[in-house]
C-alpha positions as semicolon CSV with decimal commas, in nm:
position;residue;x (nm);y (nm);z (nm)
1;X;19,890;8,599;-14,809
2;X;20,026;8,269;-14,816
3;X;19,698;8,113;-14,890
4;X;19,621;8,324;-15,152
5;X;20,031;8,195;-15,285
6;X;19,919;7,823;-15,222
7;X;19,571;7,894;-15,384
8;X;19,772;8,090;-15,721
9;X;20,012;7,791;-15,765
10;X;19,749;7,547;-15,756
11;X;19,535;7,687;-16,018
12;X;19,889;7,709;-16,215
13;X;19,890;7,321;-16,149
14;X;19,598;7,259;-16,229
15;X;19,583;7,495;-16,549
16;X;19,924;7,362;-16,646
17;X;19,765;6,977;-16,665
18;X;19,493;7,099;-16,829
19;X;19,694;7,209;-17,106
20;X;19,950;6,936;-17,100
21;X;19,562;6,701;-17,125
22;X;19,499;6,926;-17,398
23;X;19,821;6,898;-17,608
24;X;19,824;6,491;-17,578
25;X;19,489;6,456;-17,666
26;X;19,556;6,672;-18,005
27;X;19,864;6,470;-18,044
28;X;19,659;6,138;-18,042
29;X;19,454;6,275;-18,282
30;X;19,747;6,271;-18,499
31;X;19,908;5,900;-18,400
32;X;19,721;5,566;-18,530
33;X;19,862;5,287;-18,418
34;X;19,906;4,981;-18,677
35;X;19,973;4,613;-18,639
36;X;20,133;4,456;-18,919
37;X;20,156;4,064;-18,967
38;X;20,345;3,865;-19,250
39;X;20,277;3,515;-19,307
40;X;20,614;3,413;-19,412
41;X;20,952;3,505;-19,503
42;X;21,002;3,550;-19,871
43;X;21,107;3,748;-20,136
44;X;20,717;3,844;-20,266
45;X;20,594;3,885;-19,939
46;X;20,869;4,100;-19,762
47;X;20,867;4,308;-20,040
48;X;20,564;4,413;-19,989
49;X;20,596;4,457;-19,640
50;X;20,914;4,688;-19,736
51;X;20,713;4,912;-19,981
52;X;20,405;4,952;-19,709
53;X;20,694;5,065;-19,448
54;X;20,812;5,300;-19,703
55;X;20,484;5,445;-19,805
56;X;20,386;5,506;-19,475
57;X;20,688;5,682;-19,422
58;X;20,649;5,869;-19,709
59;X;20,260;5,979;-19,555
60;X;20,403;6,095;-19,276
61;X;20,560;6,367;-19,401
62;X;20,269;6,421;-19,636
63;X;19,998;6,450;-19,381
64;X;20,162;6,582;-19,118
65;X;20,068;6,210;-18,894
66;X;20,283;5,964;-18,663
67;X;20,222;5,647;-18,741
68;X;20,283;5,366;-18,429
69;X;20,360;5,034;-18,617
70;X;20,398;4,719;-18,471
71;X;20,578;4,468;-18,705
72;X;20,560;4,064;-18,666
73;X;20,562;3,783;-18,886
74;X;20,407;3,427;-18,755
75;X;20,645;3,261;-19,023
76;X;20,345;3,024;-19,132
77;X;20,280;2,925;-18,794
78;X;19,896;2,967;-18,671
79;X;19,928;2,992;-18,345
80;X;20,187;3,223;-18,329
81;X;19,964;3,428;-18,538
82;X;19,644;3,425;-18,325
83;X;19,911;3,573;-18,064
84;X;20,009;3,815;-18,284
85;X;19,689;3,916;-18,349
86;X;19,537;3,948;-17,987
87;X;19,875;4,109;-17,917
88;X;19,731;4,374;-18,161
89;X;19,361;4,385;-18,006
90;X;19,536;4,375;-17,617
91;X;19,752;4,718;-17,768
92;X;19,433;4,875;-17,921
93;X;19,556;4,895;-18,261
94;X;19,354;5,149;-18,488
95;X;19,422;4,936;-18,803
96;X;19,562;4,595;-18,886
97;X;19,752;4,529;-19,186
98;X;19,752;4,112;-19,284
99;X;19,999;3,980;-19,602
100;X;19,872;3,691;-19,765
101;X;19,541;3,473;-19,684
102;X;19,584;3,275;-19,380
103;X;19,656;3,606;-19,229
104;X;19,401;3,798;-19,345
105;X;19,152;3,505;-19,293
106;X;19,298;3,483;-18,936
107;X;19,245;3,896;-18,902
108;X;18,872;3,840;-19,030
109;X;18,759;3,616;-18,752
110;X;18,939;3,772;-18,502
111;X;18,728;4,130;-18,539
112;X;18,413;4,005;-18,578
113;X;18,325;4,121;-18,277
114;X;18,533;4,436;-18,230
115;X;18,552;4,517;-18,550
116;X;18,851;4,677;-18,579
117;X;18,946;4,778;-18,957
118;X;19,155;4,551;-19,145
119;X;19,346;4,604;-19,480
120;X;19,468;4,289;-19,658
121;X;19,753;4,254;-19,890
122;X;19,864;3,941;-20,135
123;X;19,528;3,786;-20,072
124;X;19,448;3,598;-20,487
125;X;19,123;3,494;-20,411
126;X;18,910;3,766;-20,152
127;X;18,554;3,612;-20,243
128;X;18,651;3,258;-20,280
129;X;18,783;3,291;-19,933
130;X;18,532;3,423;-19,822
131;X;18,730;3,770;-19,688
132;X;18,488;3,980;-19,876
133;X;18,144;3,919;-20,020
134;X;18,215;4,113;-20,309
135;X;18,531;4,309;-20,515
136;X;18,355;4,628;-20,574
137;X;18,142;4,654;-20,239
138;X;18,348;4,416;-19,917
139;X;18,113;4,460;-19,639
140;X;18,238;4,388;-19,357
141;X;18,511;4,558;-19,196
142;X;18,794;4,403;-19,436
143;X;18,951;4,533;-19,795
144;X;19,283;4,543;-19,914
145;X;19,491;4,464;-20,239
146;X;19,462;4,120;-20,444
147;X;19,741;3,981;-20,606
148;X;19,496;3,755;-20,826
149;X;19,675;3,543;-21,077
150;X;19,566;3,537;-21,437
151;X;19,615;3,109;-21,522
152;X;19,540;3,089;-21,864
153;X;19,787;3,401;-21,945
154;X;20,049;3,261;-21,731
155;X;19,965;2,911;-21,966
156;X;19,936;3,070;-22,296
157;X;20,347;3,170;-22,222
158;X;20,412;2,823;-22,192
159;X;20,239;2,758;-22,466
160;X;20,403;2,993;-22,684
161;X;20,752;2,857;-22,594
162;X;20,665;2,491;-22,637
163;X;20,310;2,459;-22,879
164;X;20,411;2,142;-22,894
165;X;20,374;2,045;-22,489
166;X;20,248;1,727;-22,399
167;X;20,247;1,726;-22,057
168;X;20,230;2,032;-21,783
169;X;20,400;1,970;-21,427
170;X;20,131;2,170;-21,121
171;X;20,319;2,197;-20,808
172;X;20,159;2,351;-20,524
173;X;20,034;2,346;-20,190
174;X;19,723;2,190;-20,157
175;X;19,631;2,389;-19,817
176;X;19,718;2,725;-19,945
177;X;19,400;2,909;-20,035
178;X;19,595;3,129;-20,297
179;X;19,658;2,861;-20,475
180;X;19,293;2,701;-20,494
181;X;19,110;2,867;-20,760
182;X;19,424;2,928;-21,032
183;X;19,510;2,544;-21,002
184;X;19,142;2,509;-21,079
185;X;19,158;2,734;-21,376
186;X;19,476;2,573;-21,472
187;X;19,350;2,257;-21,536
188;X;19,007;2,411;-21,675
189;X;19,233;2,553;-21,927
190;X;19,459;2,276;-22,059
191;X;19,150;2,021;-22,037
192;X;19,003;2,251;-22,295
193;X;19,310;2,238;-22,465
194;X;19,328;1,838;-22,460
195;X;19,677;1,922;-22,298
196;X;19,800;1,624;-21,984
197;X;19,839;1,749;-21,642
198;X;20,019;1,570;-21,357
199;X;20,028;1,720;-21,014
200;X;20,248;1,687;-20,734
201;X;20,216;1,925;-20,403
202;X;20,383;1,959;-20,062
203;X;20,343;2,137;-19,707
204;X;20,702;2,230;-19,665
205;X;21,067;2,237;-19,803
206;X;21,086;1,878;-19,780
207;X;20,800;1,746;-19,980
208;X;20,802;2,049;-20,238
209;X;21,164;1,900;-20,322
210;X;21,011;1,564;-20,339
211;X;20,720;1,708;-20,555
212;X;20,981;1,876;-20,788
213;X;21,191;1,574;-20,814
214;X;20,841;1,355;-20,917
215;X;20,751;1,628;-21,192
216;X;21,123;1,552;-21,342
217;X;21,109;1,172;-21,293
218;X;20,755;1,182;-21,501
219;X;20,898;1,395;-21,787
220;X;20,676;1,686;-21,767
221;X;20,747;1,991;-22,066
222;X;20,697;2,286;-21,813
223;X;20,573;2,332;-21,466
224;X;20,328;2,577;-21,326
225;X;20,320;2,710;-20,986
226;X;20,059;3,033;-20,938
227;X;20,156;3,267;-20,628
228;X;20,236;2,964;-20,380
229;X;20,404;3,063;-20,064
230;X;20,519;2,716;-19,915
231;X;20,695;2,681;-20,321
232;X;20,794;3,028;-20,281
233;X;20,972;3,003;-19,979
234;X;21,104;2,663;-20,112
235;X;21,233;2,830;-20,466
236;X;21,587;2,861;-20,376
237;X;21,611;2,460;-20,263
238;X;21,406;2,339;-20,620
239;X;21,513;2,572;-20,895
240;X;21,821;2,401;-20,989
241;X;21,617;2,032;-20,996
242;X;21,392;2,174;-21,250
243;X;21,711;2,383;-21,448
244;X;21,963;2,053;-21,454
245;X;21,663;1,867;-21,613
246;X;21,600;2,166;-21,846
247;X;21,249;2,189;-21,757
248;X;21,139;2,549;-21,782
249;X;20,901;2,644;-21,440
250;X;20,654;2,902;-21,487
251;X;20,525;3,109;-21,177
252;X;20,306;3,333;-21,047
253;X;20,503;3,683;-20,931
254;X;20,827;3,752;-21,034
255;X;21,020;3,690;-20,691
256;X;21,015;3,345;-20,811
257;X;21,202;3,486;-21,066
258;X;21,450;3,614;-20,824
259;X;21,459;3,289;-20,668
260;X;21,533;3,069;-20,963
261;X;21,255;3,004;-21,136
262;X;21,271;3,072;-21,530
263;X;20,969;3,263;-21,550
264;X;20,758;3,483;-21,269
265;X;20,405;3,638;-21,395
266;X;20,211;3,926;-21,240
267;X;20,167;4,225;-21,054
268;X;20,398;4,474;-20,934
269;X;20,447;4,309;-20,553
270;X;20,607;4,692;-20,479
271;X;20,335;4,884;-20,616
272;X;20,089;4,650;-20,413
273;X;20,263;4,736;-20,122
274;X;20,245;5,125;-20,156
275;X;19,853;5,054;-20,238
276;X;19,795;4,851;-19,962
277;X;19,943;5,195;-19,716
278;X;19,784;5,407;-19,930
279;X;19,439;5,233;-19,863
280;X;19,509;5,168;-19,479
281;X;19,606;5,563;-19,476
282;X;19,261;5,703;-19,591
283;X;19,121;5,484;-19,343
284;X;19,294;5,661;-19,050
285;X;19,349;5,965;-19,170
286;X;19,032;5,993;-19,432
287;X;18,785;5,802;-19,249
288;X;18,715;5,625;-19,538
289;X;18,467;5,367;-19,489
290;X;18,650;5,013;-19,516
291;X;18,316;4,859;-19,642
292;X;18,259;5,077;-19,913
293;X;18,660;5,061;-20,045
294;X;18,701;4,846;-20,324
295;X;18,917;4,541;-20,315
296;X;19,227;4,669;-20,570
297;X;19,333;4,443;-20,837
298;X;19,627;4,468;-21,038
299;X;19,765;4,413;-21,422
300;X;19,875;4,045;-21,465
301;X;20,087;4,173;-21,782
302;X;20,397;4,151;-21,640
303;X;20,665;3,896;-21,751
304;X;21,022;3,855;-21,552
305;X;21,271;3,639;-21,707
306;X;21,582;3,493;-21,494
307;X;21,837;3,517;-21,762
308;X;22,094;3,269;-21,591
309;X;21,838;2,975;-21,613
310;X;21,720;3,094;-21,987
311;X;22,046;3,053;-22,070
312;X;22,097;2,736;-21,855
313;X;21,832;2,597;-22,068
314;X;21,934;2,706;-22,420
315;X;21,714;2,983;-22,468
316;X;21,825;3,370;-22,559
317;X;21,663;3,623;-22,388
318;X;21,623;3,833;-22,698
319;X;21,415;3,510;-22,874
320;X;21,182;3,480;-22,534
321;X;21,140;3,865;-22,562
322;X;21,024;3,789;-22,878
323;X;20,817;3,511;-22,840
324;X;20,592;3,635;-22,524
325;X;20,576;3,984;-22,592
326;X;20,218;3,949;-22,790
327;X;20,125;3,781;-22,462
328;X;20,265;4,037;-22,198
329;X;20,240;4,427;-22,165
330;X;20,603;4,442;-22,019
331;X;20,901;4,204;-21,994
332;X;21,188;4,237;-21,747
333;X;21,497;4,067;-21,681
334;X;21,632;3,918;-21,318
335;X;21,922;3,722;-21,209
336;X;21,874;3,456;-20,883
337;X;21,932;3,610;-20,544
338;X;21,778;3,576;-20,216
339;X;21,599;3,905;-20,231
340;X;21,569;4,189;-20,430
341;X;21,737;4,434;-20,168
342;X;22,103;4,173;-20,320
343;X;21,992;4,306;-20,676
């Protein structure tokens, strides 16, 4: 009798594992792990990462799925990030998620082998970095979202507030890949327009002040920056150089804006973000093929004016709205702040 006990309570054991097996292994089915990596801390970029947080929330509750994020940012620093990312490959992440270029380039060459899916966001230029070999069809096992800038729309505002410039400030970071090809098209564009250029770049804080202060001290009419993250996260230290001298600064997304720029142009950095989930989501949850997703490109049409430096430099925001609205499909308005969660 007490063998057949032993014998009853074992099977229970055993049957009871089996199930408990059973229920984790459904329960897997249902978590994806994700490893998320921002370059930098700014406005543009942390916005997205606060829209892809929310969206994924959001799917959650839509698809009935846990999703098991790890969050990091290498704050521009590349060997933090290759951490970061074989931190992600040691934890077996299903899906990485990179913001801007170096990351996503970093991401790239770090799954060649394993080839574990990775959805980009921010990145301006996919082919000319040489993330995808193609918009419509990646390859690979990268896509994402592109924030690509739109230079001679961003140019033909500056040219409708002053038809008369002479002279066009570039400020940039040579080394930043987003900034390659629109600095290219930039001075494409105002060569064909027998319109001066004088550029002045920098790797950090320092020598972006030092570049800013140079653009003033030649006289430039307006300054263009396309979506830059060393000037981004340098915004709040230049904007007033550029606003005592009443020099207006043209930019490439409108957390610029935010940051004291007089003018930000292009997508909708939260709507990027909620595509960039969206996309990493149907990967997971879909199995959609991340070769055959298309890279997802946004309307440049968007104009956001800082009122406090329009007004700084004598213009009226009714006039501007005005004067750019045959150039934009929306304008908005902004104050300066550190980020938009202040606004």
């Amino acid at each position: 009798m007490k063998k057949i006990y032993i014998t009853i309570l074992l099977f229970i054991s055993i049957m009871s594992s089996l199930y408990s097996l059973g229920n984790n292994e459904k329960k897997d089915k249902n978590t994806f792990k994700i490893g998320i990596c921002n370059y930098v801390y700014d406005a543009s970029l942390d916005q997205i990462v606060d829209n892809i947080l929310n969206r994924l929330s959001e799917i959650e509750e839509e698809r009935q799925v846990k999703f098991d994020i790890r969050l990091e940012n290498c704050n521009a620093d590349i060997n933090i990030l290759n951490q970061i990312i074989s931190n992600f490959i040691a934890d077996k992440v299903d899906i990485m998620i990179g913001i801007a270029t170096p990351v996503a380039i970093a991401m790239q060459s770090a799954t060649e082998d394993n080839l574990i899916p990775v959805i980009f966001s921010a990145v301006s230029d996919p082919v000319g970095s040489s993330i995808v070999s193609s918009l419509k069809t990646p390859g690979g096992n990268l896509s994402g979202t592109s924030d690509y800038l739109d230079s001679s729309a961003l140019l033909n505002l500056i040219l409708a507030l002053k038809p008369n410039a002479k002279k066009i400030g570039l400020l940039y970071d040579v080394g930043q890949d987003s900034s390659t090809t629109p600095i290219r098209e930039a001075k494409d564009f105002l060569n064909k327009k027998g319109i001066s250029y004088i550029e002045h770049t920098g790797t950090d804080q320092n020598s972006i002040i030092m570049a800013a202060q140079a653009l003033v001290s030649d006289k430039v009419d307006a300054v263009f920056t396309p979506t830059d993250n060393t000037v981004m996260t340098s915004q709040l230290a230049i904007y007033e150089i550029f606003s005592d001298a009443k020099i207006p600064h043209f930019t490439g997304a409108d957390s610029f804006a935010l940051n004291g720029a007089f003018l930000g142009y292009g997508v909708d950095y939260a709507y990027l973000g909620q595509k960039t989930a969206e996309m990493a989501a149907s990967v997971l949850i879909d199995k959609k093929e991340i070769s055959s997703l298309s890279v997802m490109t946004f309307d440049n049409g968007t104009a956001t004016i800082n009122t406090e430096i329009a007004e700084k430099l004598g213009y009226n925001y009714d006039d501007l709205v005005t004067i750019f609205s045959p150039y934009c499909t929306s304008i908005k308005k902004i104050k300066t702040a550190n980020s938009f969660n202040e606004l």
